[in-house]
One Martini backbone bead per residue (centre of mass of N, CA, C, O) as a GRO file, in nm:
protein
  149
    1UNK     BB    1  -1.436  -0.133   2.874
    2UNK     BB    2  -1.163  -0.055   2.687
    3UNK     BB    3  -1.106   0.154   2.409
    4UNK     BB    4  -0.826   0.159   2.144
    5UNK     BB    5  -0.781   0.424   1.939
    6UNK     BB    6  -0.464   0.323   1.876
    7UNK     BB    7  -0.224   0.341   1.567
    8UNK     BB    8   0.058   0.157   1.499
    9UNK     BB    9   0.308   0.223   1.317
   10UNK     BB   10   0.544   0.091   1.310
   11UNK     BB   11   0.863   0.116   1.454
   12UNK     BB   12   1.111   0.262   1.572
   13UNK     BB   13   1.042   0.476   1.354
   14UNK     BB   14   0.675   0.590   1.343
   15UNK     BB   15   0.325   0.592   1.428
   16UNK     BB   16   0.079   0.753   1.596
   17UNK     BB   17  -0.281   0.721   1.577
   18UNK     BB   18  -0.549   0.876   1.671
   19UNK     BB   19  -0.918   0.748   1.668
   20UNK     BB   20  -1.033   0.982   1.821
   21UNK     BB   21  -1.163   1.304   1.958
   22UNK     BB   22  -0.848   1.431   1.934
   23UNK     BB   23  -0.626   1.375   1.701
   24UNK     BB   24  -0.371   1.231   1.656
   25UNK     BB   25  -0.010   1.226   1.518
   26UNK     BB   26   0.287   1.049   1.613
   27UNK     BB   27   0.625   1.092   1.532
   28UNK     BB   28   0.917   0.854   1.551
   29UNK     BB   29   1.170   1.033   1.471
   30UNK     BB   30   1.511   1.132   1.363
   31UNK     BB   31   1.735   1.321   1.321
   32UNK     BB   32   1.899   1.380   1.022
   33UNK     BB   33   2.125   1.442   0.768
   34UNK     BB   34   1.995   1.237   0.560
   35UNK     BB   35   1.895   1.197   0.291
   36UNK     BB   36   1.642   0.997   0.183
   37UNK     BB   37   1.788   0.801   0.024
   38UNK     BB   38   1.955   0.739   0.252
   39UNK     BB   39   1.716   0.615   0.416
   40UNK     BB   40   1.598   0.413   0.225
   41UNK     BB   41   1.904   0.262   0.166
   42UNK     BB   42   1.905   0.154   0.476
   43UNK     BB   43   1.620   0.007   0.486
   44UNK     BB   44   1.710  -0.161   0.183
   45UNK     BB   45   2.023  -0.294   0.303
   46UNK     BB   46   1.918  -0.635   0.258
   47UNK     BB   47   1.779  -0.555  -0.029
   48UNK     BB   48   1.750  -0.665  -0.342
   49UNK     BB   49   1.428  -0.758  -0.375
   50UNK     BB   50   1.118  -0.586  -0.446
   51UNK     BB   51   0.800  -0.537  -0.351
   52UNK     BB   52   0.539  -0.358  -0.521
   53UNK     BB   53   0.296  -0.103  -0.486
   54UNK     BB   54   0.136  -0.019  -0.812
   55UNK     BB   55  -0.106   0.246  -0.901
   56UNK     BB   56   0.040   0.535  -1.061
   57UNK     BB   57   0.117   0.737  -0.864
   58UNK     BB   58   0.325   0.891  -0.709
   59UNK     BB   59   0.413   0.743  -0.470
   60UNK     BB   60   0.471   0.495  -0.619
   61UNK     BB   61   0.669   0.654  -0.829
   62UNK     BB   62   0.877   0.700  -0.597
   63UNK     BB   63   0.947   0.446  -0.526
   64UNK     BB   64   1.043   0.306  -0.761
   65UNK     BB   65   1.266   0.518  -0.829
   66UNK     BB   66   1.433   0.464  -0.591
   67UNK     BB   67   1.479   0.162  -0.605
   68UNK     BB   68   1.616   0.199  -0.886
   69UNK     BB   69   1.851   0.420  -0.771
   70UNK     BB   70   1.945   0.169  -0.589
   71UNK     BB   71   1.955  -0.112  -0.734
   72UNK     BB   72   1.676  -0.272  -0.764
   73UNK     BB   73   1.490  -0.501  -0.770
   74UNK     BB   74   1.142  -0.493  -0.923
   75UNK     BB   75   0.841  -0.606  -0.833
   76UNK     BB   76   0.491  -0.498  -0.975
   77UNK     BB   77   0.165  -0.427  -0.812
   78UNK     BB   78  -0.175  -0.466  -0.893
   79UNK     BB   79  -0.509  -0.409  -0.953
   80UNK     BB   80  -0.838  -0.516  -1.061
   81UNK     BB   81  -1.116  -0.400  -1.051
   82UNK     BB   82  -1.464  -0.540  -1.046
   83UNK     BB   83  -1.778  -0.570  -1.219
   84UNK     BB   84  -1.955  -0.706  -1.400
   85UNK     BB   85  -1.702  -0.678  -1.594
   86UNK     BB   86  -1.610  -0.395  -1.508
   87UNK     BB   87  -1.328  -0.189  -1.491
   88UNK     BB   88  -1.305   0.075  -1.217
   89UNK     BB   89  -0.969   0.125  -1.251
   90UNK     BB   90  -0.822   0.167  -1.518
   91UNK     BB   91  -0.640   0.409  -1.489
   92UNK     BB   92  -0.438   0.268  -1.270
   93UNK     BB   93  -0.354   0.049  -1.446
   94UNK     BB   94  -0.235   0.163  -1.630
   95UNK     BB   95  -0.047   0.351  -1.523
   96UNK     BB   96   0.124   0.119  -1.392
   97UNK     BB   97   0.175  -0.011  -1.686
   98UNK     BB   98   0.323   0.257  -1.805
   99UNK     BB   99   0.549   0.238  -1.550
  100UNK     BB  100   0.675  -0.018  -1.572
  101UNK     BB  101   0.745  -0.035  -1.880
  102UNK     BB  102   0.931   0.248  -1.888
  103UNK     BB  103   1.126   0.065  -1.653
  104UNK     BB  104   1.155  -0.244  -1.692
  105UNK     BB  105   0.909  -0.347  -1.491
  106UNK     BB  106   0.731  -0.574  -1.344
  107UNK     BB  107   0.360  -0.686  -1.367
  108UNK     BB  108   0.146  -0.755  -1.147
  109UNK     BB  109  -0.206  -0.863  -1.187
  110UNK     BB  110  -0.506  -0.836  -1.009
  111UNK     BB  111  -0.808  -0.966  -0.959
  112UNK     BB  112  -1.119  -0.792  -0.829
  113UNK     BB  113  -1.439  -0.901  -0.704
  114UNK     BB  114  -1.654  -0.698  -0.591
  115UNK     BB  115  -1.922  -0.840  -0.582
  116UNK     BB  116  -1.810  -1.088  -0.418
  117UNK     BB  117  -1.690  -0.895  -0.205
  118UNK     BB  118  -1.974  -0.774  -0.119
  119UNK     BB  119  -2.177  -1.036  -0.084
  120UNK     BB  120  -1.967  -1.163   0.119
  121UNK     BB  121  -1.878  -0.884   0.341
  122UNK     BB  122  -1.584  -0.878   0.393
  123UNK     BB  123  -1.556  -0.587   0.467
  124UNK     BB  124  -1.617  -0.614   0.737
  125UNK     BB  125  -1.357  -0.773   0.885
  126UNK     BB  126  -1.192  -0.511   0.850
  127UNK     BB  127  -1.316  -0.332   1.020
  128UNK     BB  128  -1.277  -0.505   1.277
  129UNK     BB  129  -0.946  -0.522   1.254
  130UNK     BB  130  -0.903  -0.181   1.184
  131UNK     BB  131  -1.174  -0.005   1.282
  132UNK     BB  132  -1.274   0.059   0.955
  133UNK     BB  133  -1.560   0.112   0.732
  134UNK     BB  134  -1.411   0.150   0.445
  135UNK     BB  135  -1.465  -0.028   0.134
  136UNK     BB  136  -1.215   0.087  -0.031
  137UNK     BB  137  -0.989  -0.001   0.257
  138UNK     BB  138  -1.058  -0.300   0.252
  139UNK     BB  139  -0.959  -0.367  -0.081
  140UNK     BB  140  -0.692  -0.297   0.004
  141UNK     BB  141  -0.662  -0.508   0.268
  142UNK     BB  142  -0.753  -0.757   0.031
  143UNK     BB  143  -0.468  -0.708  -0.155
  144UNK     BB  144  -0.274  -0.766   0.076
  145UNK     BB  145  -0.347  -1.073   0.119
  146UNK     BB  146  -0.307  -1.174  -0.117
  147UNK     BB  147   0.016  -1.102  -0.139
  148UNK     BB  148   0.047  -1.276   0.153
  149UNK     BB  149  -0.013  -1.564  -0.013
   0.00000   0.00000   0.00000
């Protein structure tokens, strides 16, 4: 039986991933004259509302300006994960609510219980379906599951 060590991400122009022993990453872009915004405007322009996640980090305040700049409605999700009722994760809560405020953006805020998912295990379920074990990266592919149903 051969293990597939490759992730593939998006199609092309997109990402390989090897997470075997050589580790390598190949990137299959395409050289473009095009500014970044204008290619960010081609990906989504098909797209009037856009549904982003909002962690309140650079990164994700950087998609939420560019759509802002292209004039699309954005609508913006965050969690707050739990532990027996304490929020682990107040800052980016906050950092999230800071900039949608500012943006005159609205925010969905989901709350994950973090004891509930973790004594039921469900970490382990994304570890064999994404080959990660990391319980971190879990609870992030388990609040992407919340928001596609």
């Amino acid at each position: 039986m051969s293990i597939n060590y490759n992730i593939k991400l998006g199609t092309q122009p997109g990402m390989e991933i090897d997470c075997s022993m050589e580790h390598y990453v190949k990137v299959f872009a395409k050289e473009t004259d095009k500014t970044l915004i204008e290619c960010i405007g081609d990906i989504l322009q098909d797209k009037n509302h856009v549904h982003l996640c909002l962690s309140g980090g650079l990164d994700s305040q950087f998609s939420l300006l560019y759509c802002l700049e292209l004039g699309k409605t954005v609508t913006a999700y965050t969690y707050r994960s739990i532990w027996n009722g304490t929020i682990c994760n107040a800052e980016d809560v906050y950092m999230a609510q800071h900039v949608s405020d500012i943006n005159n953006v609205p925010l969905k805020i989901i709350d994950i219980d973090l004891s509930n998912f973790f004594t039921r295990n469900l970490h382990f379920n994304y570890g064999k379906q994404y080959a990660n074990f990391s319980p971190q990266l879990a609870v992030h592919l388990h609040w992407l599951n919340i928001l596609k149903s």
